[in-house]
N, C-alpha and C positions, 0 to 999 in steps of 0.2 A: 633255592639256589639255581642258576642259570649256566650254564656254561652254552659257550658261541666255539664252535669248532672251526679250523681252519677252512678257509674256502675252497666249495666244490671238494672235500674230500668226500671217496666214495669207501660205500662200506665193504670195498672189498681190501682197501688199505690195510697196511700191518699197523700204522698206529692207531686205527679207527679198532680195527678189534680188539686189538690190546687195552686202548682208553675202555671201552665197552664191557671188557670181562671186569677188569677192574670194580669201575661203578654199578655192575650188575654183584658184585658179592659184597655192595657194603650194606652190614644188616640193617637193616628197619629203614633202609630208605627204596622206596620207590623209582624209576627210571623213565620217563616218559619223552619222547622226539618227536619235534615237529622241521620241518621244512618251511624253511623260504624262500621263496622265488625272486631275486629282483631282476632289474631289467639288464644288469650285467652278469651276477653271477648269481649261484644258491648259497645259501647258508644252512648249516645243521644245528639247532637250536636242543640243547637237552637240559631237561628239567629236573631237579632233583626233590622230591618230596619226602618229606617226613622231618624228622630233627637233623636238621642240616647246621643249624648250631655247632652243633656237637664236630661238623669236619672242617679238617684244616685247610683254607682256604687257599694256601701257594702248596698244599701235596694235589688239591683238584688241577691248580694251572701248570703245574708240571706236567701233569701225563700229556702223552705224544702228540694227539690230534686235537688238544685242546689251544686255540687262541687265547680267551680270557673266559674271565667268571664274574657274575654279577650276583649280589647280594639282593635279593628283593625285600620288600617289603609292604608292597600295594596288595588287595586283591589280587588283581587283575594282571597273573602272573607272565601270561603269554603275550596280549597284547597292550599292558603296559611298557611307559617307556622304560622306566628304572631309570633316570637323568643318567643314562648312555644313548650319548649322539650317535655313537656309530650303527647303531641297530638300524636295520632295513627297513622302512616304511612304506607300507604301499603297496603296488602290486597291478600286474599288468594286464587285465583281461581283454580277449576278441578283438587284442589290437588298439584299446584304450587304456590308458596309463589313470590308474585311480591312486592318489600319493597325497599327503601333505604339501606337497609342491604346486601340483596339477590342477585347473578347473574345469569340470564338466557341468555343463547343462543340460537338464533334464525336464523337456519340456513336453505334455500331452494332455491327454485324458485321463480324467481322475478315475471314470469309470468307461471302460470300452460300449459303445452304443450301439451301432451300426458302422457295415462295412465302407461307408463314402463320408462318413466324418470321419474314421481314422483316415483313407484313404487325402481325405484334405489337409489334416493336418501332418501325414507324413510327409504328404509334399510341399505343405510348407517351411518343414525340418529341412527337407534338401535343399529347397533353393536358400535357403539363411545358412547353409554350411554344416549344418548339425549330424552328429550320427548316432544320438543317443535319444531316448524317451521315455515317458513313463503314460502305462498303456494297463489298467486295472479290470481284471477279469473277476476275480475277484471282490466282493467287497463286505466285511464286518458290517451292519448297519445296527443302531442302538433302538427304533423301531422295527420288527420282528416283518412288517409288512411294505419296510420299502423294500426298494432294487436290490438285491444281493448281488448281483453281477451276472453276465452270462457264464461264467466257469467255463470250461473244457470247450463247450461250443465253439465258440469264438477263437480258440488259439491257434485253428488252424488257416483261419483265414488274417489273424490281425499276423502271422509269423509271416505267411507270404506275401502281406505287404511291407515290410519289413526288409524283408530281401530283395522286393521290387525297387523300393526307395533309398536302401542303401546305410539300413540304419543297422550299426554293427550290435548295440544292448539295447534291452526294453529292462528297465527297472517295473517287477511285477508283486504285487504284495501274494502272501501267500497266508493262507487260516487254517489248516492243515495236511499233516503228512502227505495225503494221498494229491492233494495238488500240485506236489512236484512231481508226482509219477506223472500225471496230467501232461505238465508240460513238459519234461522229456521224452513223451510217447510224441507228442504235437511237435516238439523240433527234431527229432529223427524221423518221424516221416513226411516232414517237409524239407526236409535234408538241411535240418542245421543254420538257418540263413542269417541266425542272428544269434545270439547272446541275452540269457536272461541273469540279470540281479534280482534273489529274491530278499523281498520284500517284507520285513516285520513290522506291523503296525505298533502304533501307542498301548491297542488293547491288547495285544498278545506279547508285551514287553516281559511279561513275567509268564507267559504259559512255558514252564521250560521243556516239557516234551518237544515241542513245535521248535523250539531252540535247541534242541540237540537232534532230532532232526534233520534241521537244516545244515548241522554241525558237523551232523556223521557224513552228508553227501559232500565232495569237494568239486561236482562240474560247475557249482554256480558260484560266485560269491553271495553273502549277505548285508544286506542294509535295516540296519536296526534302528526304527526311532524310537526316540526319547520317551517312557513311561508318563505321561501327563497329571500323572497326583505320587509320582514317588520321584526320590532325592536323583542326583545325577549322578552319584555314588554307587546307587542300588541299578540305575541304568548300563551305567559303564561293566560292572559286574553280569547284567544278562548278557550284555555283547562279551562275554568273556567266557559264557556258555557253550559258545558257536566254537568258539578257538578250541574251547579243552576237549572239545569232541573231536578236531583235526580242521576245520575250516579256518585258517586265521587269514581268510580275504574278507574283511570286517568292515563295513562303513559305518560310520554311527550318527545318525538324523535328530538334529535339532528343531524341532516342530512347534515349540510354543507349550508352557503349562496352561493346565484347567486352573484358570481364577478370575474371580470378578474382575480383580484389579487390573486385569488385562480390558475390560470391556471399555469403548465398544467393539474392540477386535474378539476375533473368536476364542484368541488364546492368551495368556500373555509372554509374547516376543522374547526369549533367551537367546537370542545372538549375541551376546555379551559373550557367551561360555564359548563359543568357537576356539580363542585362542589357548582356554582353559582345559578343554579335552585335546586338543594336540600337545600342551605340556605334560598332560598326563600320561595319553596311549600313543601310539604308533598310529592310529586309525585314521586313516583321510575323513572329514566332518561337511555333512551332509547340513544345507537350511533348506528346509520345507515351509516360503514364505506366504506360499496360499492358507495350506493351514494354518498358520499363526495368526494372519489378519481376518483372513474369511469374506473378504469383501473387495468390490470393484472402486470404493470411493475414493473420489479425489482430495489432494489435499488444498488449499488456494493457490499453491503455486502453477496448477496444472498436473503435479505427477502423481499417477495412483500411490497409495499410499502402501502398497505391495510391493512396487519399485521402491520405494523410500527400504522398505523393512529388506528388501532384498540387498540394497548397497550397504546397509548397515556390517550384512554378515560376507559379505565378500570383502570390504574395506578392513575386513576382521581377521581374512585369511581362511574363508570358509573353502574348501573343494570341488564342492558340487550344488548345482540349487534342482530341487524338486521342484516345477512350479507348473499350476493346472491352465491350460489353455483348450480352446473347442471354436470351430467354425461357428457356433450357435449354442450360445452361451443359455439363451433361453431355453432352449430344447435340451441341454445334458441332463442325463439322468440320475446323476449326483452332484452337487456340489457348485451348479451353474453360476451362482450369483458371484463366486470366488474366479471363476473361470477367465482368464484374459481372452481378447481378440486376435485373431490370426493377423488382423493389420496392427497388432500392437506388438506382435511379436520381432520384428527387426526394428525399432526403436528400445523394446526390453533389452536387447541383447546389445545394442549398442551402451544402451547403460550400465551393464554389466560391464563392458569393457572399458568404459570412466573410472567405472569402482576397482578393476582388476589391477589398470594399470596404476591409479593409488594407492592398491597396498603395494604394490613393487616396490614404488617408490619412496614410500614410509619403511618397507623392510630393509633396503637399500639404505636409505638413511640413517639407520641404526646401528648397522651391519660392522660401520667405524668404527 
């Protein structure tokens, strides 16, 4: 059971304590609070665990500090929606709005290399208007003897260019615990100049330590993608890890399944489901269209076929696109041949806003 408290009450109220002793003496149930931030006000979200069956559902909306009560029944207690609209989606970090509403692009290096290809491609973020990226330090590799990533090395210089250029988040994948210490240590003493989203890859979709984790700190938000051989069910549920720990700044990445039947793309393409996990969660919905295609090919009409799979999931209602771009595509040290052109990157981004202002326009049509 759910209850949504009156807005911005503070726990120092008389009906907040009083609501509070109440649900704290009923037997066998559990009591757990989370906060939510949005861009107007907070909300107090309280959760009630155990046989909730069993309580009367207008003596919970009675008591003083409570608004209303939601009946759940999904997993995904916290950041499900429960088909209540009025639930707060989204969430506002380092001065960037990440919602259901919102579009961000996230455009970089799949793997950080050297200091003057990022330093190229952050400034070709700023002159294209951008303030966001994804800049991988980091990196899982499935042969034991590629590139793992520079780790820590590197964060102290790819953060200061960062703050040179004006870029307010670096979307960062993260493979364990001790890499957030990493980089909290590397934005505090470069004094903070940017915002990091961490980063969960496909293969640590189910490591749930590393998801609790990430869960128990609340300076960053998380970005979860998609499990690539388990259901979207069993996906939505790790991103649900992160919230019961106390983080519910949740994004959840659409990247493409492992299947033949995807080839010859890398992956096979689920931007279908965009509109499919925003009826289910609260959660703004990431597409990661490099990894889903994995390639620079054209298709006859002229446009890569990475722009094709990208308009698919924005014309869908997606919120943010992951997508890998390098001065010298040749020379990255992961992932090059997926990698766009920096002179490709202000025509992407205009395509992007073909696709964006199409779903308006289809949402808008509806809307009637």
């Amino acid at each position: 059971m759910l209850l949504i408290l009156h807005p911005d009450i503070q726990s120092t109220d008389e009906a907040y304590i009083n609501t509070m002793a109440f649900l704290d003496a009923l037997p066998g149930i559990q009591v757990r609070q989370h906060q939510v931030q949005g861009q107007q006000q907070a909300l107090t979200e309280i959760y009630l665990l155990g046989n909730t069956h069993a309580l009367d559902q207008h003596d919970i909306e009675a008591l003083p500090a409570v608004e209303r009560v939601i009946r759940i029944s999904e997993d995904y207690r916290i950041l499900g929606r429960h088909r209540d609209e009025k639930r707060l989606a989204g969430f506002t970090y380092n001065g960037i709005e990440f919602s259901q509403d919102s579009l961000n692009v996230f455009a970089g290096l799949c793997a950080v290399d050297n200091p003057k290809h990022v330093e190229e491609m952050l400034s070709a973020l700023k002159a294209n208007g951008l303030q966001c990226t994804r800049m991988g330090a980091y990196k899982p590799r499935t042969n034991p003897y590629a590139f793992q990533g520079h780790g820590a090395d590197c964060l102290p210089w790819v953060f200061d260019l960062a703050g040179k250029y004006g870029i307010k988040v670096i979307a960062m994948e993260v493979t364990h615990e001790q890499h957030i210490a990493e980089i909290n240590e590397a934005l505090d003493q470069s004094g903070n100049p940017c915002g990091v989203i961490l980063q969960i890859g496909t293969r640590n979709t189910q490591n749930f330590e590393l998801l609790k984790a990430i869960g128990r700190q609340t300076r960053h938000p998380g970005l979860l993608k998609r499990g690539f051989g388990i259901t979207l069910n069993e996906s939505l549920n790790a991103a649900e890890y992160l919230a019961s720990e106390g983080n519910n700044q949740v994004i959840f990445c659409l990247r493409g399944m492992k299947s033949d039947f995807g080839a010859p793309h890398r992956n096979l393409v689920d931007f279908a489901q965009v509109p499919t996990v925003k009826r289910l969660t609260r959660m703004p919905v990431c597409i990661d269209p490099s990894h889903s295609v994995g390639t620079r090919e054209r298709s006859p009409d002229g446009i890569l076929e990475l722009c094709h799979a990208t308009t698919q999931g924005i014309i869908a209602g997606a919120n943010m696109v992951l997508v890998d771009f390098h001065p010298a595509p040749e020379k990255a040290l992961v992932d090059g041949p997926q990698a766009m052109l920096l002179s490709e990157l202000e025509p992407f981004l205009k395509d992007v806003e073909i696709a964006r202002n199409a779903y308006l326009a289809r949402k808008a049509l509806w809307a009637n």
